[in-house]
N, C-alpha and C positions, 0 to 999 in steps of 0.2 A: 187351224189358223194360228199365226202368229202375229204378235201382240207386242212392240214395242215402243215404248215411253222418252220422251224427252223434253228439255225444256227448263229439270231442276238443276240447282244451282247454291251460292249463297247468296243473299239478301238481307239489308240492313231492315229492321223491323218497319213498316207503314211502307214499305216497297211493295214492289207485282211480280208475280212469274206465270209465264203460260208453259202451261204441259203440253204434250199433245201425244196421243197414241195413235201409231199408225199398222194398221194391221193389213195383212198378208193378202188377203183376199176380202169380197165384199163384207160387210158387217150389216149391213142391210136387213140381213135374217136373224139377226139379233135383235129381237123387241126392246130391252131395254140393257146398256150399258152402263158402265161406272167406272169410279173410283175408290181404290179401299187409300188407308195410309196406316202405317205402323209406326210407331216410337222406340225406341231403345225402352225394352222392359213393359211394353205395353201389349196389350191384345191389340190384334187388326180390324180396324173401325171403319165403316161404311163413309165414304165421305157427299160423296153427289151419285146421280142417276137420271138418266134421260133416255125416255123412250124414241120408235118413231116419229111420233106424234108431235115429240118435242115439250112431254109434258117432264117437268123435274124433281126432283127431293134432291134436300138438303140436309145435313145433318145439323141440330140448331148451333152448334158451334160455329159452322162458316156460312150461314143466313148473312143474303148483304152484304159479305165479303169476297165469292165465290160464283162462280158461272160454269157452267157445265153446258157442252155442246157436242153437238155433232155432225159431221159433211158426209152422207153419206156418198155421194161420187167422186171423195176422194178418199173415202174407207178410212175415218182420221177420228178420232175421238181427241176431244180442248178440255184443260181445265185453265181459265182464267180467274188469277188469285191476287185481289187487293186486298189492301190494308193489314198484310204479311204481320202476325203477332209470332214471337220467339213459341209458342205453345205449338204452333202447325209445323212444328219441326219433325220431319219423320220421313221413312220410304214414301212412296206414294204409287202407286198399281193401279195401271187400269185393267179391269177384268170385261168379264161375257160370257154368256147372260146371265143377268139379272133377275131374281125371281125365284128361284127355285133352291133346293138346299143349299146350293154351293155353285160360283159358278165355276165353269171344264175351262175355261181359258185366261190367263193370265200373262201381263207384262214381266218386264224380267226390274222391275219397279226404275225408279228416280228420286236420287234423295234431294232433299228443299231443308237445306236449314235457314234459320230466320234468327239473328245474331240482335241482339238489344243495344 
């Protein structure tokens, strides 16, 4: 399956961006999906995750900030992102599945910087 991201951009800090990944074929068979993000010089961080079910995690940095979703009859994976701090500046990936060591499928990412 392939896996692409869109949506980043710049934005002035206390702004919104939605992302969205739309992938190739159904995702449906993928129990739970995500979003990673990376920083220049940082490791890559798990940022949200949403199952089927529509149950979520958050990493507590974007609690409250942050929405994670998913359509599966249109095979689309959402990340909506208010209250935009210069700190969530990074690539941003959506991957599949979630769960297990690592996941097989990856965006070709979207950068979001967030200017102060």
């Amino acid at each position: 399956v392939q896996l692409v991201e869109s949506g980043g951009g710049l934005v002035q800090a206390g702004g919104s961006l939605r992302l969205s990944c739309a992938a190739s074929r159904s995702i449906s068979g993928f129990n739970t999906m995500g979003w990673y993000r990376q920083a220049p010089g940082k490791e890559r961080e798990l940022v949200a995750t949403v199952n089927n079910e529509g149950n979520t995690y958050y990493t507590d940095s974007v609690k409250g900030r942050f929405t994670i979703s998913r359509d599966n009859a249109q095979n689309t994976l959402y990340l909506q992102m208010n209250s935009l701090k210069p700190e969530d500046t990074a690539m941003y990936y959506c991957a599949a599945p979630i769960g297990g060591v690592y996941p097989d499928y990856w965006g070709q990412g979207t950068q979001v910087t967030v200017s102060s």
